[in-house]
C-alpha positions as CSV (number, residue, x, y, z in Angstrom):
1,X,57.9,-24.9,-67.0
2,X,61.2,-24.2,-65.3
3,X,60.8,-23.1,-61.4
4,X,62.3,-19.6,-62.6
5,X,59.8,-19.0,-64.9
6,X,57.0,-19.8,-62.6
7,X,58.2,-17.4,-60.2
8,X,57.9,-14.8,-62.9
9,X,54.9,-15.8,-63.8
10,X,53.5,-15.6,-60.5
11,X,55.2,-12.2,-60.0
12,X,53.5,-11.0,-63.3
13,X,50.1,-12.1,-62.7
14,X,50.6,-10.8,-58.5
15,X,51.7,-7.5,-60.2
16,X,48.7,-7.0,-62.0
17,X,46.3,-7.8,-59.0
18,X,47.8,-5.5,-57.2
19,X,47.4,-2.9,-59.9
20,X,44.0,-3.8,-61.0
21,X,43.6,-3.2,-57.2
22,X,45.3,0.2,-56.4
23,X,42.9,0.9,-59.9
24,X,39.6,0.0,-58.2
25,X,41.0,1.6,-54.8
26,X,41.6,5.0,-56.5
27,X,38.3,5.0,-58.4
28,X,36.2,4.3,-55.3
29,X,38.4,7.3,-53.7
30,X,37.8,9.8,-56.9
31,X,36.0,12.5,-55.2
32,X,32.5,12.9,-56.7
33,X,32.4,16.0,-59.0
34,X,28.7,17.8,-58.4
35,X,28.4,20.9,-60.4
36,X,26.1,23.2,-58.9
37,X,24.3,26.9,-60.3
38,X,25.6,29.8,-58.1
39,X,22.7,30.3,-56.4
40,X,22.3,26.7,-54.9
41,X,26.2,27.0,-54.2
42,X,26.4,27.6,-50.3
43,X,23.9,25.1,-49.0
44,X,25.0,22.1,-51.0
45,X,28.6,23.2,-49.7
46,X,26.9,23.0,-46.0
47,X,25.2,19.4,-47.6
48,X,28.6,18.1,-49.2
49,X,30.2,18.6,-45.4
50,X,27.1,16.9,-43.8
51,X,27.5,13.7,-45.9
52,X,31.2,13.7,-45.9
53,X,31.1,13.8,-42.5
54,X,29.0,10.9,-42.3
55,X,30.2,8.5,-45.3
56,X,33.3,9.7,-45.5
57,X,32.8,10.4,-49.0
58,X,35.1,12.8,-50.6
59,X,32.5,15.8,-52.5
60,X,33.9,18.4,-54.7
61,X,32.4,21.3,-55.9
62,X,32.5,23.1,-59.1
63,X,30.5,26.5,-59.0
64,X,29.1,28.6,-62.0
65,X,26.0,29.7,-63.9
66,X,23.9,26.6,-64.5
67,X,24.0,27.3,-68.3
68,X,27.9,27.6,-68.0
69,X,28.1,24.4,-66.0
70,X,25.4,22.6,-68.5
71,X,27.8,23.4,-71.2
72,X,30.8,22.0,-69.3
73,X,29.1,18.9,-69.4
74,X,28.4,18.6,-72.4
75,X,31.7,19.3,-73.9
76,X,34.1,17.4,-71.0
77,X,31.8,14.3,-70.2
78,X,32.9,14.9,-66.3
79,X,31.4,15.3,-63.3
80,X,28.7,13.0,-60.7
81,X,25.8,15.4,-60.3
82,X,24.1,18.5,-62.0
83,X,22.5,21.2,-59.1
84,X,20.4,23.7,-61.7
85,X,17.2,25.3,-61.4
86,X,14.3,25.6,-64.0
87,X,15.0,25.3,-67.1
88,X,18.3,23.6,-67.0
89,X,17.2,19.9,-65.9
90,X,15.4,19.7,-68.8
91,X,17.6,20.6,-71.1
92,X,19.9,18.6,-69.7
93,X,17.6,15.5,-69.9
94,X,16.4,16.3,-73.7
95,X,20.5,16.3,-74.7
96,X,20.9,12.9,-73.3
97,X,23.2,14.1,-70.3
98,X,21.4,12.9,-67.3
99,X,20.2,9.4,-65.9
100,X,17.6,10.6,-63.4
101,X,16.5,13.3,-61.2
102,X,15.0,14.9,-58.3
103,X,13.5,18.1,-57.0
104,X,15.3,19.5,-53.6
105,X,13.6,22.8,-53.4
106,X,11.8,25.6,-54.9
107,X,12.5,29.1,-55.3
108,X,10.6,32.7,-54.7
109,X,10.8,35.9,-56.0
110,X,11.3,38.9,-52.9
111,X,12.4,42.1,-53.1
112,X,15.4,43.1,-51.4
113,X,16.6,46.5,-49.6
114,X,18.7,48.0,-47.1
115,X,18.4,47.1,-43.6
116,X,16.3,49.0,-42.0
117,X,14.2,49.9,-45.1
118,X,14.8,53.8,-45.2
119,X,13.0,54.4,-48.6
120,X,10.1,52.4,-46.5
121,X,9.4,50.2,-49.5
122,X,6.4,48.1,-49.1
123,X,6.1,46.4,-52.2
124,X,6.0,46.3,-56.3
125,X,4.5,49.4,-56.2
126,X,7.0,51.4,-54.0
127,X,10.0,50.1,-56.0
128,X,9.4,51.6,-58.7
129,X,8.4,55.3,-57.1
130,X,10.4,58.5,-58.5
131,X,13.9,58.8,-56.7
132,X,14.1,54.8,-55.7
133,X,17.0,53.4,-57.5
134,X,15.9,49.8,-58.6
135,X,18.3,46.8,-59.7
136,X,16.5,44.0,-61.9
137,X,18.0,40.5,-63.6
138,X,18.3,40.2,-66.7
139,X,14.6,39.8,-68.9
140,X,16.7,37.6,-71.5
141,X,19.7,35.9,-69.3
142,X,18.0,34.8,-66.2
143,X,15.1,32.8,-65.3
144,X,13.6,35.2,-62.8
145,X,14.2,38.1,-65.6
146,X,11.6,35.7,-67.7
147,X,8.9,36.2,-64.9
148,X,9.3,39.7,-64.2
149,X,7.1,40.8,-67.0
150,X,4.2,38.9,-65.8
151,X,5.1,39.9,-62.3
152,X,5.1,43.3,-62.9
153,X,1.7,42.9,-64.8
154,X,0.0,41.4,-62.3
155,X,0.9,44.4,-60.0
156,X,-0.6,46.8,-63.0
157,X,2.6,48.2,-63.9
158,X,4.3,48.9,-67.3
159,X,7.8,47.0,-66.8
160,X,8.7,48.2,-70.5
161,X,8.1,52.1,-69.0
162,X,9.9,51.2,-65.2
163,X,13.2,49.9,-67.7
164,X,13.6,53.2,-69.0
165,X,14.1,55.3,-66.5
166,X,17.5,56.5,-65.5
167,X,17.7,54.9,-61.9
168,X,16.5,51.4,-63.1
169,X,19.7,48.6,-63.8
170,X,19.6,45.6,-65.0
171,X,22.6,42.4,-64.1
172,X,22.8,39.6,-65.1
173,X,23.0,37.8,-61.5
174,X,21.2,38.1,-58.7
175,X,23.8,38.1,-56.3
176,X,25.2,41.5,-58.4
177,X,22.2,43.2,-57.8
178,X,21.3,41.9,-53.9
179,X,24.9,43.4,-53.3
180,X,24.6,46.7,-55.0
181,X,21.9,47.5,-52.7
182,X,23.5,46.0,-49.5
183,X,26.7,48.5,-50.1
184,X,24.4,51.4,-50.6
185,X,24.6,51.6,-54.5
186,X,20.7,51.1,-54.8
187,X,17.8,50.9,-52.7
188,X,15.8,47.7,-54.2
189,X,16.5,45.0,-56.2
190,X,13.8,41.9,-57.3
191,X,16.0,38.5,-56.4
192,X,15.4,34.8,-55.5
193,X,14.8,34.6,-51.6
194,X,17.8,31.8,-51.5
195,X,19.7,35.2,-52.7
196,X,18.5,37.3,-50.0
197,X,18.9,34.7,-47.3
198,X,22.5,34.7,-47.8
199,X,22.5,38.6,-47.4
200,X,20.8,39.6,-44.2
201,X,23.4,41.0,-42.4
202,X,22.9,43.7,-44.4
203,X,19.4,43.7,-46.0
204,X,15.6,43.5,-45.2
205,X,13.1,41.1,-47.2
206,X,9.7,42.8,-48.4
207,X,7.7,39.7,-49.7
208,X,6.1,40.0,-53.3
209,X,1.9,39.2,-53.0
210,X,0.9,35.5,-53.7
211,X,-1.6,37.5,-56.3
212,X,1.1,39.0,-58.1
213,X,3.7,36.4,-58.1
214,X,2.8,33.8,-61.4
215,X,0.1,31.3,-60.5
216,X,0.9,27.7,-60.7
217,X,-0.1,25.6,-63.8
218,X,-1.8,29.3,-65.2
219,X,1.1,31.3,-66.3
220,X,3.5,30.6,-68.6
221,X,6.7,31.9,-70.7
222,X,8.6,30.7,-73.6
223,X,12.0,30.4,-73.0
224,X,15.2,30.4,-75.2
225,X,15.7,26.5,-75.3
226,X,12.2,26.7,-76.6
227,X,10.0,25.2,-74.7
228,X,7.1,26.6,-73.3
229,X,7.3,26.7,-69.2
230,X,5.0,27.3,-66.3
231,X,6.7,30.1,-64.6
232,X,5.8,28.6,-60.9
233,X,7.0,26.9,-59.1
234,X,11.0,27.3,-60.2
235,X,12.3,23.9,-59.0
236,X,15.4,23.3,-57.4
237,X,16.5,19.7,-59.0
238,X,20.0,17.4,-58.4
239,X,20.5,14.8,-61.5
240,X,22.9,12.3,-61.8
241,X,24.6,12.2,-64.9
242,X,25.3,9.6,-68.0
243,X,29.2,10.3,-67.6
244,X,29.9,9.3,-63.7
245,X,32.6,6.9,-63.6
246,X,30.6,6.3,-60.0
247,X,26.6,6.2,-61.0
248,X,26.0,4.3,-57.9
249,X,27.6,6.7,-55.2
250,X,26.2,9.4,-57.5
251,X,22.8,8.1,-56.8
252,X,23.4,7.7,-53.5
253,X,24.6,11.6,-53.0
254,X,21.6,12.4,-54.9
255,X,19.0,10.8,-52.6
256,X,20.7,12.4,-49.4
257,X,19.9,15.9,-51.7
258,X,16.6,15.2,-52.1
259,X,15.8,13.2,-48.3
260,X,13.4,15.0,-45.7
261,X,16.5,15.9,-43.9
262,X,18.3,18.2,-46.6
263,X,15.0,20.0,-47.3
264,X,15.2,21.2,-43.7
265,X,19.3,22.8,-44.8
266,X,17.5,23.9,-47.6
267,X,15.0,26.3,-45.9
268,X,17.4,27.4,-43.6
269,X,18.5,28.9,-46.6
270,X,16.2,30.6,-47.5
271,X,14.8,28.2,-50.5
272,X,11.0,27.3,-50.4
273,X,10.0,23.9,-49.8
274,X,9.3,21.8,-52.8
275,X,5.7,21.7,-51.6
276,X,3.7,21.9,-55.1
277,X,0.7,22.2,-53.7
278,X,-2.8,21.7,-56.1
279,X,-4.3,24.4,-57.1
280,X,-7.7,24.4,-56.2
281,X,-11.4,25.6,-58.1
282,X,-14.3,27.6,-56.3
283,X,-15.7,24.3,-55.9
284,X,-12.7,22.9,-53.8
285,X,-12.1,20.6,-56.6
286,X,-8.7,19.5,-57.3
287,X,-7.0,19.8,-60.4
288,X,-5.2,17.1,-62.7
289,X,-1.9,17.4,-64.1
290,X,-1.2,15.7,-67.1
291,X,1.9,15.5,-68.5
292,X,1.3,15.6,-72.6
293,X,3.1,15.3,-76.0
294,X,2.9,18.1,-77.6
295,X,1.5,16.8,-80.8
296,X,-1.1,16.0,-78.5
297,X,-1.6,19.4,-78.1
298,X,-4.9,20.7,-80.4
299,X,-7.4,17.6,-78.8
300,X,-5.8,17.7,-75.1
301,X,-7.0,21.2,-75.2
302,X,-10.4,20.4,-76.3
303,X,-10.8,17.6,-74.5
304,X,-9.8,19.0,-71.4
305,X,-12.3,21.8,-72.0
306,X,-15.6,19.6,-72.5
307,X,-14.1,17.7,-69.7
308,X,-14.1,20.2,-66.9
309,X,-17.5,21.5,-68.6
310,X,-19.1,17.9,-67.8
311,X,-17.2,17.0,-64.4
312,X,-16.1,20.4,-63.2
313,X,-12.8,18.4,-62.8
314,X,-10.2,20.9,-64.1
315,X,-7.2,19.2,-66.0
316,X,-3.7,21.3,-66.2
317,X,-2.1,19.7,-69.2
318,X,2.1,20.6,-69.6
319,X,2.9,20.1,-73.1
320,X,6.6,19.0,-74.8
321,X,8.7,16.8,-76.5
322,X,8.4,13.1,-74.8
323,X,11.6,13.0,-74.2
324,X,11.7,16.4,-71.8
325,X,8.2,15.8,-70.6
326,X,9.0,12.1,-69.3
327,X,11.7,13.9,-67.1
328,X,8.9,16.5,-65.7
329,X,6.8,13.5,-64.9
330,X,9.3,11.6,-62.7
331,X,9.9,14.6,-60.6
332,X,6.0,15.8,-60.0
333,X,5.1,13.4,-56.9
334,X,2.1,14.4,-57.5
335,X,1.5,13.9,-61.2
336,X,-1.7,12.3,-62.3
337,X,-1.2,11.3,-65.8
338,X,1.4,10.8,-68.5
339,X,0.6,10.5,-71.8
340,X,3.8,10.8,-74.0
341,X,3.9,10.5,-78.1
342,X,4.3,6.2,-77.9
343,X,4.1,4.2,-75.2
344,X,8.1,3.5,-74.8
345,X,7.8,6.5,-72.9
346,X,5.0,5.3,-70.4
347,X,6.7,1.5,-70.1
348,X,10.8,3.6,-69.5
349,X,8.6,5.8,-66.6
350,X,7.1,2.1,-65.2
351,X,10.6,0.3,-65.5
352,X,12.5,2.7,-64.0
353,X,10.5,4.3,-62.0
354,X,7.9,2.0,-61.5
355,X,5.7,5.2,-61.5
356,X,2.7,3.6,-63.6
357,X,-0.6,2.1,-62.4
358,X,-2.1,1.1,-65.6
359,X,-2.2,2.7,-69.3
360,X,-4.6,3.0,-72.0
361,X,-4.6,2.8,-75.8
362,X,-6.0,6.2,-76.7
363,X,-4.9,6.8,-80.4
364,X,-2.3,6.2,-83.2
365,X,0.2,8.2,-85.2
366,X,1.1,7.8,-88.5
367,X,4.2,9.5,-89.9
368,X,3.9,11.1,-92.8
369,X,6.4,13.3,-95.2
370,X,5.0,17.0,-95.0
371,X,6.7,19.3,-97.7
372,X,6.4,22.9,-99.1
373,X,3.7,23.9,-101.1
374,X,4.1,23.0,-104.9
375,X,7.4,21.4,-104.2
376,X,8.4,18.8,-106.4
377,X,11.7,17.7,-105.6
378,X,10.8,15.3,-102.7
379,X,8.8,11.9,-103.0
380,X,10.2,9.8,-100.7
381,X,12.8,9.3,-97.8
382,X,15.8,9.2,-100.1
383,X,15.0,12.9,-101.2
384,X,16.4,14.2,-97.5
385,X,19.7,13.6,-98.6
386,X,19.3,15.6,-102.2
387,X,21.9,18.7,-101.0
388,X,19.5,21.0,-102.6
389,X,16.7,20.7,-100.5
390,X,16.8,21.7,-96.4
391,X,15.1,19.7,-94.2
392,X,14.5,19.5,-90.5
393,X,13.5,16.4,-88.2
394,X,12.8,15.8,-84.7
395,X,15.5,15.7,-82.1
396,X,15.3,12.0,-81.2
397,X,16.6,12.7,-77.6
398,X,13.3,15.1,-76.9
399,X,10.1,13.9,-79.2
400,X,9.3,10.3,-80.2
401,X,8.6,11.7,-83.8
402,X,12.5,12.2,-83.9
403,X,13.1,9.1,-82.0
404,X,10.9,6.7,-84.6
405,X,12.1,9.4,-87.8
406,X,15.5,7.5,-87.3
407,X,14.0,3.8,-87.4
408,X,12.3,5.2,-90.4
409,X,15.1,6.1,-92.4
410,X,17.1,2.4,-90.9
411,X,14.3,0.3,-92.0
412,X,14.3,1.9,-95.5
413,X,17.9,1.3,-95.7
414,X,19.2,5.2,-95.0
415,X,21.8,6.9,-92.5
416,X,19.8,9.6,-91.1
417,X,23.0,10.7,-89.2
418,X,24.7,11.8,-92.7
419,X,21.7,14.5,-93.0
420,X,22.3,17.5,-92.5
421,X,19.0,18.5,-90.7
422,X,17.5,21.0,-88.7
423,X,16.3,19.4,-85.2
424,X,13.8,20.9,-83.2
425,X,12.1,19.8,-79.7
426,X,8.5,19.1,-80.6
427,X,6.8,17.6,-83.7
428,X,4.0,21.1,-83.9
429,X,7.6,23.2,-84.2
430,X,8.6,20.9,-87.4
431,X,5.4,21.6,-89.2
432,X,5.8,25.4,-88.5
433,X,8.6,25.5,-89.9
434,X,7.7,23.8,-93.6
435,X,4.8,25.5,-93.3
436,X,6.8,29.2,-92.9
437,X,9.0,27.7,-95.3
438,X,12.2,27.8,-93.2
439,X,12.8,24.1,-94.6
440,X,11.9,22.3,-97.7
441,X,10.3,19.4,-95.7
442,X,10.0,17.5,-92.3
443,X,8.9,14.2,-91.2
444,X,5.8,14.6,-88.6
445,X,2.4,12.4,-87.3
446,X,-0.3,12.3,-89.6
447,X,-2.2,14.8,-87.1
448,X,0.1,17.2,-87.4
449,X,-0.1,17.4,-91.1
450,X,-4.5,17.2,-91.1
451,X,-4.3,20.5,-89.6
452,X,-1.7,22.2,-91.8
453,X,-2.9,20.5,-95.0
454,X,-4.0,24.1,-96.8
455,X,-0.5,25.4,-96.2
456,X,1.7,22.2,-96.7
457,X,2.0,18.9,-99.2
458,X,1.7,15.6,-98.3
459,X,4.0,12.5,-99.3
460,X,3.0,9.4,-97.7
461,X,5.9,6.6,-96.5
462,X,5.7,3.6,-98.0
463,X,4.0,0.8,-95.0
464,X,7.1,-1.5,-95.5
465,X,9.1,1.4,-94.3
466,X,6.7,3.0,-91.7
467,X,6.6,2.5,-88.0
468,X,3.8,3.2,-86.1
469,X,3.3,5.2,-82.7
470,X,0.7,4.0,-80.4
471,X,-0.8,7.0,-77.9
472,X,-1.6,5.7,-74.6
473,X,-2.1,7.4,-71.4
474,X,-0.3,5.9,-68.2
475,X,-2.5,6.9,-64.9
476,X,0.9,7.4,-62.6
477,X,1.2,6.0,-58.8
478,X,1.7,9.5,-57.3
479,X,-1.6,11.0,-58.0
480,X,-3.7,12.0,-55.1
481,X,-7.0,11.9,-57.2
482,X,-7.3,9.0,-58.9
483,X,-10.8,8.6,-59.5
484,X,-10.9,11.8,-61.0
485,X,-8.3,10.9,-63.6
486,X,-9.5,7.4,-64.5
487,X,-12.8,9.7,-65.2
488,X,-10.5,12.0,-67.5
489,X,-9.3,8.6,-69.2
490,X,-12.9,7.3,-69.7
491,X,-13.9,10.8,-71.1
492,X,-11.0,10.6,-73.6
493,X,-11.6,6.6,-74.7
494,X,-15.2,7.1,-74.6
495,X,-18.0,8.1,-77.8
496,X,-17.4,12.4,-76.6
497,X,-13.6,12.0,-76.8
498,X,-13.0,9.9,-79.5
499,X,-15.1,12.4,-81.7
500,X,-13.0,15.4,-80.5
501,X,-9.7,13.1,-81.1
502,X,-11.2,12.0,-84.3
503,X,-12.4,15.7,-85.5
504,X,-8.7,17.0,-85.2
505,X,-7.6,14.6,-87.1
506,X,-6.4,11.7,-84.5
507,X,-6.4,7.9,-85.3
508,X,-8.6,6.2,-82.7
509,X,-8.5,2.9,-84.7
510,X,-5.3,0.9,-85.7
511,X,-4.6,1.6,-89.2
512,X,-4.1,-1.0,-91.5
């Protein structure tokens, strides 16, 4: 090689290490994108400026509704971090979007009115007397419009009567409605303290009673994404998210969000502190919180309900798909037990979070084809893909009965991604449905179908192309009452529980 062309050669290759540099120099400047709900907007502005400050990280933030901004991820595949409250992390985990999570804060219901409190308001009560013009959220668009109904019932009002009156209003936002009553256009409104904090120039707080605010792990609502939520507490959560070009600086940003320190910035906001206390029995007994599939559902019940009648140990199961359930686990620091649809779910929690102690085999699920009454037209997996016949499966992102329906229809030799299926969250939603006859048929567990079998046929999948899910229960790292739960997991392995797991029609033995 002639000395010319080694000096371009050396230009070349000098060229491109200097780009390949400038490349890696501008992506570790990139400013980390965090998109954060309205609500939580002004302290993780005052938290961005704190770490800044001290990293000298560059933090930008993109404001909205959290369903707006959930949507915005979705569709653009941008951004670090995902601020939200209750319901959205969830959601967010169940559609694949986010890597992990954390809760920051909680928040309260108060009512809100003008300084000074001229219409001396004292409570629920008082809000809604003749001649005081009251400002509500939404019942259908926001979260804290989903608890007013069982607020207001626990107070002994009608809220369907209070909504009908002429000087009642409903918003959307709880910032429209703090600020109609802090210009004079209203004399109460029912908001999220973190709401009111932000508004006391101009505004007085009159606290809602602890007996008529919704009782932890007791009362509960369906929600539009559907899944069935304990309305208390509302938590607060940062994620990081599957599209950061940064996921180690995300998680980094995250932590700070979640550390000792930024709860303190988030009370002096106004936001209740992510306490999660236990509730607790007459007996000062504390209760157990188990985090369940919810084809689990019809023996966890039971067995939960001959378990506190033998112990006087009270166990708080919280139902859903395993793939939005596994999420609610890792948050809880004080959960006690997870027991998920198939173990993946309980050895993902221990690798990643190395938040399991030990696990237990507790039963099995078979999946089985579950069809229409009388209907004919489908005998086997290659059926789903007849256009003449509607079916629905599981969303493999948020129940293991979708996950494994996909390895299912692989191992038979069938693209499941060329159906054109209806996808729901949870497994007992799937056999609803063929049961209802919204679809023609549905892959679900063997349980499922035992308990719907006057209302639905059943086609069995051939063994070579079946894949069984093993049930066991993982007792997690973070409960404070572990005796009591290994109790819970004898109860449920023992003679009593395997007859109630048996008698809903559960596998407690391998099958064959």
């Amino acid at each position: 090689m002639s000395n010319m062309r080694r000096m371009r050669t050396a230009v070349i290759v000098l060229a491109a290490l200097v780009a390949g540099c400038g490349e890696q120099q501008k992506q570790k400047q990139r400013p980390l994108v965090c998109h954060v709900g309205g609500t939580m907007r002004p302290v993780m502005e005052a938290l961005a400026k704190m770490y800044s400050q001290r990293t000298g990280e560059a933090i930008e933030i993109n404001s909205a509704g959290s369903g707006e901004l959930l949507a915005h991820i979705e569709s653009h595949q941008s951004g670090d971090l995902y601020v939200c409250h209750d319901p959205f992390l969830d959601i967010l985990m169940a559609r694949g979007l986010g890597r992990a999570g954390w809760t920051v804060a909680e928040l309260t219901p108060v009512i809100v009115v003008a300084k000074g409190n001229p219409k001396n308001i004292r409570g629920l009560a008082d809000a809604v007397r003749p001649g005081v013009s009251l400002v509500l959220t939404d019942l259908k668009k926001s979260t804290l419009g989903w608890m007013l109904p069982t607020i207001f019932a626990k107070a002994g009002l009608d809220l369907e009567a209070v909504i009908k009156q002429p000087n009642v209003q409903t918003f959307r936002k709880g910032g429209q409605a703090a600020n109609l009553v802090k210009t004079g256009n209203a004399d109460a409104a029912i908001v999220w303290n973190a709401v009111a904090h932000l508004r006391l120039d101009g505004l007085d707080v009159v606290p809602i009673t602890a007996e008529q605010l919704p009782a932890p792990g007791v009362d509960t609502v369906t929600t539009p994404t559907p899944k069935t939520y304990y309305l208390a507490p509302v938590r607060v959560t940062v994620a990081t998210l599957q599209c950061s070009q940064r996921p180690d600086a995300a998680v980094k940003l995250a932590e700070f969000v979640a550390s000792k320190e930024a709860s303190a910035v988030f009370r002096k906001f106004g936001f209740t502190a992510a306490s999660r206390k236990e509730p607790q029995r007459g007996s000062g007994a504390v209760a157990l919180r188990l985090y369940a599939g919810a084809g689990l559902r019809r023996a966890v019940d039971e067995l939960a309900a001959e378990f506190e009648k033998a112990s006087g140990i009270r166990v708080e199961p919280d139902y859903g798909g395993s793939g939005m359930i596994i999420s609610r686990a890792r948050l809880d620091d004080r959960a006690d037990l997870f027991m998920p649809g198939d173990v993946w779910y309980v050895d993902q929690l221990a690798k990643q979070a190395g938040l399991i102690e030990s696990k237990t085999m507790v039963a099995y699920f078979v999946p089985v084809i579950i069809v229409r009454k009388g209907e004919q037209r489908i005998r086997g997996l290659e059926d789903f893909f007849d256009k003449d016949v509607k079916v629905a499966l599981g969303n493999p992102k948020a129940c293991q009965v979708g996950r494994i329906s996909e390895k299912i229809f692989a191992k038979a030799g069938l693209d499941a991604s060329k159906l054109e299926a209806k996808q729901s969250l949870t497994v007992n939603e799937l056999g609803v449905w063929v049961k209802v006859g919204d679809v023609d048929a549905a892959i679900v567990w063997d349980a499922i179908a035992a308990n719907i079998v006057d209302s639905v046929d059943v086609v069995e999948i051939p063994p070579a192309q079946n894949i069984i899910s093993r049930v066991v229960v993982g007792l997690m790292t973070t409960s404070t009452n572990k005796p009591a739960a290994r109790r819970f997991i004898d109860f449920m392995t023992g003679p009593a529980g395997r007859a109630i797991l048996e008698g809903k029609g559960y596998r407690t033995t391998a099958p064959q």
